[in-house]
C-alpha positions as CSV (number, residue, x, y, z in Angstrom):
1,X,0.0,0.0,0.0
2,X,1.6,3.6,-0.7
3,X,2.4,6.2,1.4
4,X,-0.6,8.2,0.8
5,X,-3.2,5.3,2.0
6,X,-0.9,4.2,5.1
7,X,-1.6,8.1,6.0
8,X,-4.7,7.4,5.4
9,X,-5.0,4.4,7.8
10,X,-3.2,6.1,10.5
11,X,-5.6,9.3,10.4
12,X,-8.9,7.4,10.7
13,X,-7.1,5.0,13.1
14,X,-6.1,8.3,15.6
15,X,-9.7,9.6,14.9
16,X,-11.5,6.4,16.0
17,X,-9.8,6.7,19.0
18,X,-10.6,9.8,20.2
19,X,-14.1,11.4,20.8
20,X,-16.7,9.3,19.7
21,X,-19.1,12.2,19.1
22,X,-16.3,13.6,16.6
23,X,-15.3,10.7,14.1
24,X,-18.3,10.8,11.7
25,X,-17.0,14.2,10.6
26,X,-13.0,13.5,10.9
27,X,-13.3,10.3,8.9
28,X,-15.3,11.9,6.6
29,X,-12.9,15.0,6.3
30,X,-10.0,12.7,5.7
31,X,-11.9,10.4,3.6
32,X,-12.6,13.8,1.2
33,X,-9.2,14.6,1.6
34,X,-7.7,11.5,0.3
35,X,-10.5,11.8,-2.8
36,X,-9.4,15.2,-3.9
37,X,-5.9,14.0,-5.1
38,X,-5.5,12.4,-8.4
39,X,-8.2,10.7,-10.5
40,X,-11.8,9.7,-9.2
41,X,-12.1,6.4,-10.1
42,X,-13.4,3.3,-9.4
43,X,-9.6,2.6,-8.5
44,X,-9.0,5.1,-6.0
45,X,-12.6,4.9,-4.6
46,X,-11.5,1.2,-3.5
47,X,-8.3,2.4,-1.9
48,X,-9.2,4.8,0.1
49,X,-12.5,3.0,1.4
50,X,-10.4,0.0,2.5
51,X,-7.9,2.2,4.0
52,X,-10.4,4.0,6.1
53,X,-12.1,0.8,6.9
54,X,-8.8,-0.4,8.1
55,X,-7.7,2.4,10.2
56,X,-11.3,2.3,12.5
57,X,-10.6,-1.2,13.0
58,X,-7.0,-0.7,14.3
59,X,-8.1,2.3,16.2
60,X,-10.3,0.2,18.7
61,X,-7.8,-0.7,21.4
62,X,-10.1,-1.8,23.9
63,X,-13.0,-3.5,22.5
64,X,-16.0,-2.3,24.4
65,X,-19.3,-0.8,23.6
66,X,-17.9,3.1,22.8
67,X,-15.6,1.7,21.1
68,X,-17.9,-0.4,18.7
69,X,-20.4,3.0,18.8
70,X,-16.8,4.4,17.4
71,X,-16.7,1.9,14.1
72,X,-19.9,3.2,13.3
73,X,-19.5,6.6,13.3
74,X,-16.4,6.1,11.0
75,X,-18.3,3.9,8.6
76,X,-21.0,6.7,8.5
77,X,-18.2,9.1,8.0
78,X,-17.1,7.2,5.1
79,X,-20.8,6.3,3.7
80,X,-21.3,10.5,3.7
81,X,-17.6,11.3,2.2
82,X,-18.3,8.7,-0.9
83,X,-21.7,10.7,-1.2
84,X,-19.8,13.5,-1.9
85,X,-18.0,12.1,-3.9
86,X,-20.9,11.0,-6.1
87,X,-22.2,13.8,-6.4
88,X,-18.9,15.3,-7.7
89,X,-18.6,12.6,-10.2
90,X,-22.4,13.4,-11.2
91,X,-21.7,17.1,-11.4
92,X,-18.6,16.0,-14.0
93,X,-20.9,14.0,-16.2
94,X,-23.4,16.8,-16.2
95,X,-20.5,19.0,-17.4
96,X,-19.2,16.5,-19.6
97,X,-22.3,15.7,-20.9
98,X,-23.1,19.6,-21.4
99,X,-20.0,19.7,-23.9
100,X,-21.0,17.2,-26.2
101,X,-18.6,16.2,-28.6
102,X,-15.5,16.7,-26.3
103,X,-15.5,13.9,-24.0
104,X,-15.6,10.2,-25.6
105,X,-19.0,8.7,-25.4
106,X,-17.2,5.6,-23.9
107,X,-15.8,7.2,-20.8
108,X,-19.1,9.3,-20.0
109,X,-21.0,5.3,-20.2
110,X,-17.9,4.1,-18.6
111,X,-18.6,6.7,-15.7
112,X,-22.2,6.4,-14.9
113,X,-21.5,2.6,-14.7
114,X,-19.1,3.3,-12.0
115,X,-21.7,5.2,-10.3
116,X,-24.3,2.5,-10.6
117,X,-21.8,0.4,-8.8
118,X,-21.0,2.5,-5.9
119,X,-23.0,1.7,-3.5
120,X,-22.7,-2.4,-4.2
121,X,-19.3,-1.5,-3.9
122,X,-19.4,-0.2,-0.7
123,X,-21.6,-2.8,0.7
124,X,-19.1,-5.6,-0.4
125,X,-15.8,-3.7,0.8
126,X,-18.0,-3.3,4.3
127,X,-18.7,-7.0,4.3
128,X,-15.3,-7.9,3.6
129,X,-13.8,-5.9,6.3
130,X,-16.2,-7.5,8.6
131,X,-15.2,-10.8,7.5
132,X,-11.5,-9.9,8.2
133,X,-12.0,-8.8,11.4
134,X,-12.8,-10.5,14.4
135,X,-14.5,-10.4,17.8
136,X,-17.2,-7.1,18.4
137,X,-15.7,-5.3,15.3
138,X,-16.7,-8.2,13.2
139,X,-19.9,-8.3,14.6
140,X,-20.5,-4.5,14.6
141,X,-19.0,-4.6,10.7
142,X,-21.7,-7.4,9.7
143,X,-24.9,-5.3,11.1
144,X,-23.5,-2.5,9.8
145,X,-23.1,-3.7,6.2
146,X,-26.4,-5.6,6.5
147,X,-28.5,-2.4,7.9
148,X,-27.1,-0.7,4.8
149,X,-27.9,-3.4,2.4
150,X,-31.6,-3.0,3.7
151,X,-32.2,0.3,4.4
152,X,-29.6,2.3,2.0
153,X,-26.6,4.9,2.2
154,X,-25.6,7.8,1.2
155,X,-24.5,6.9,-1.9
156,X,-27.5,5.5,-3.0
157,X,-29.6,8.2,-2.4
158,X,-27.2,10.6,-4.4
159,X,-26.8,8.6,-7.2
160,X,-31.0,7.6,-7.5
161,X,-31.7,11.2,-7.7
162,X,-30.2,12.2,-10.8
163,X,-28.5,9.2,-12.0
164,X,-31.4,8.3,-14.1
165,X,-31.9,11.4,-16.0
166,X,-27.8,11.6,-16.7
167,X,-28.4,8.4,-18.6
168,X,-31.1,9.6,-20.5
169,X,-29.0,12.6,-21.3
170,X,-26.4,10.4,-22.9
171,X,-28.5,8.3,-24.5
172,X,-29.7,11.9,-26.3
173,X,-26.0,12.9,-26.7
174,X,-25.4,9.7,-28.7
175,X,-27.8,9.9,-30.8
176,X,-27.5,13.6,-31.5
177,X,-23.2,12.6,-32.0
178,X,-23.7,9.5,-34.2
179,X,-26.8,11.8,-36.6
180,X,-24.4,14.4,-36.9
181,X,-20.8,12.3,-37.5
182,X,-19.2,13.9,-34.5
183,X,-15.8,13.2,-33.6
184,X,-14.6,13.2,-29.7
185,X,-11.9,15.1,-29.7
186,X,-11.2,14.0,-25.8
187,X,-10.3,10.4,-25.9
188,X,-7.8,9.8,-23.5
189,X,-9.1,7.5,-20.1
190,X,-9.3,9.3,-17.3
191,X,-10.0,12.7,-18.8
192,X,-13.7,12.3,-17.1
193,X,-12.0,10.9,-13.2
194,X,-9.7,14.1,-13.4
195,X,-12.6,16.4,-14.3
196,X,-14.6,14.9,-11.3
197,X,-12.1,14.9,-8.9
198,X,-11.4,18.7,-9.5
199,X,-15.3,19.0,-8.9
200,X,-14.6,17.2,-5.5
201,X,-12.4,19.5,-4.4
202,X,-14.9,22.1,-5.3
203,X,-17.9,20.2,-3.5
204,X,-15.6,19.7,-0.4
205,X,-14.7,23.7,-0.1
206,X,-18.5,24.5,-0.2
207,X,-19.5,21.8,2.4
208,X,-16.7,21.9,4.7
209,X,-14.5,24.5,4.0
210,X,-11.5,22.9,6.5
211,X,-11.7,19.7,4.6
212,X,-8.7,20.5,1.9
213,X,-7.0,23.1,4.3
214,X,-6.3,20.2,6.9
215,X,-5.6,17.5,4.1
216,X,-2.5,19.8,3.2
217,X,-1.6,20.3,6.5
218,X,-2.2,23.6,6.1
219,X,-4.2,25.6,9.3
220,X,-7.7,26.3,9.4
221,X,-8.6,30.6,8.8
222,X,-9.9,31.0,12.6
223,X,-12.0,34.1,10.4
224,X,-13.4,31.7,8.2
């Protein structure tokens, strides 16, 4: 694992193990942080949930019921932070999408099938971590992941209420690109993650304006 995840890892690890009343909005801080650097993709999205997921679990020293009330504060951290992180991706598409021929067809598909998956991927990276652990953190992992599975996250509700009408915007866009002959003049991969994760940086200043200030280690405007 690099350097950058390991950092990762040791963050959420300290944050678990302080406060409980504070690590929902550490985890998700450092979860944004860790986002907002390179590409936004399916890749990195992995990474940085299986780092966080593996921090709180190494941040529970002693094994006890505010400890456990801990883990899920950090997974609800994470669930809110890979919201946001939807909704960046989403706001990339719709810009994407909004300059037709630029962007190739195949990356904008490429993207919203990534989003579509987002939330199944969260639910399996959750269940895995609760397989790998043991003891209360297993068991709090398992109900965690299966409460989610039943009732929904974050994600899921960010990406239901406008994924739909992105497809049908593309499925307009292709139609309107093969018609006319257009050509993409935008082909490379990972045009679309860059563009999102740029948006995520924008998304995080607006919601929490500390968020990229502390991920640079860089001290929060006591004005601000």
């Amino acid at each position: 694992m690099s350097e950058e995840f390991e950092k990762v890892e040791r963050d959420v690890e300290a944050a678990v193990d302080g406060d409980p009343a504070s690590v929902a909005e550490r985890v998700r801080t450092i979860t944004l942080g860790a986002l907002s650097h390179g590409k936004l993709d399916a890749d990195a999205l992995k990474q940085v949930t299986n780092a966080v997921l593996k921090g709180a679990q190494q941040g529970i020293e002693r094994p006890d019921r505010e400890r456990m009330e801990a883990i899920r504060e950090a997974v609800r951290g994470l669930d809110e932070a890979l919201a946001t992180a939807a909704q960046a991706t989403l706001l990339a598409v719709k810009e994407a999408i909004g300059r037709g021929s630029e962007y190739s067809r195949q990356e904008i598909r490429g993207t919203l099938d990534q989003l579509d998956a987002m939330e199944s991927d969260f639910l399996r990276t959750l269940a895995d971590a609760g397989r790998g652990a043991t003891g209360l953190a297993r068991t709090t992992l398992h109900e965690l992941a299966e409460h989610a599975r039943n009732s929904g996250t974050a994600i899921g509700g960010r990406v239901a209420s406008a994924g739909a009408d992105l497809a049908r915007a593309v499925a307009d866009l292709t139609r309107e690109q093969v018609q006319s002959g257009a050509q993409t003049l935008r082909n490379e991969a990972g045009l679309l993650a860059a563009l999102a994760s740029g948006m995520l940086r924008g998304v995080a200043d607006r919601l929490h304006p500390a968020a990229t200030d502390e991920a640079k280690g860089q001290p929060r405007d006591p004005q601000a």
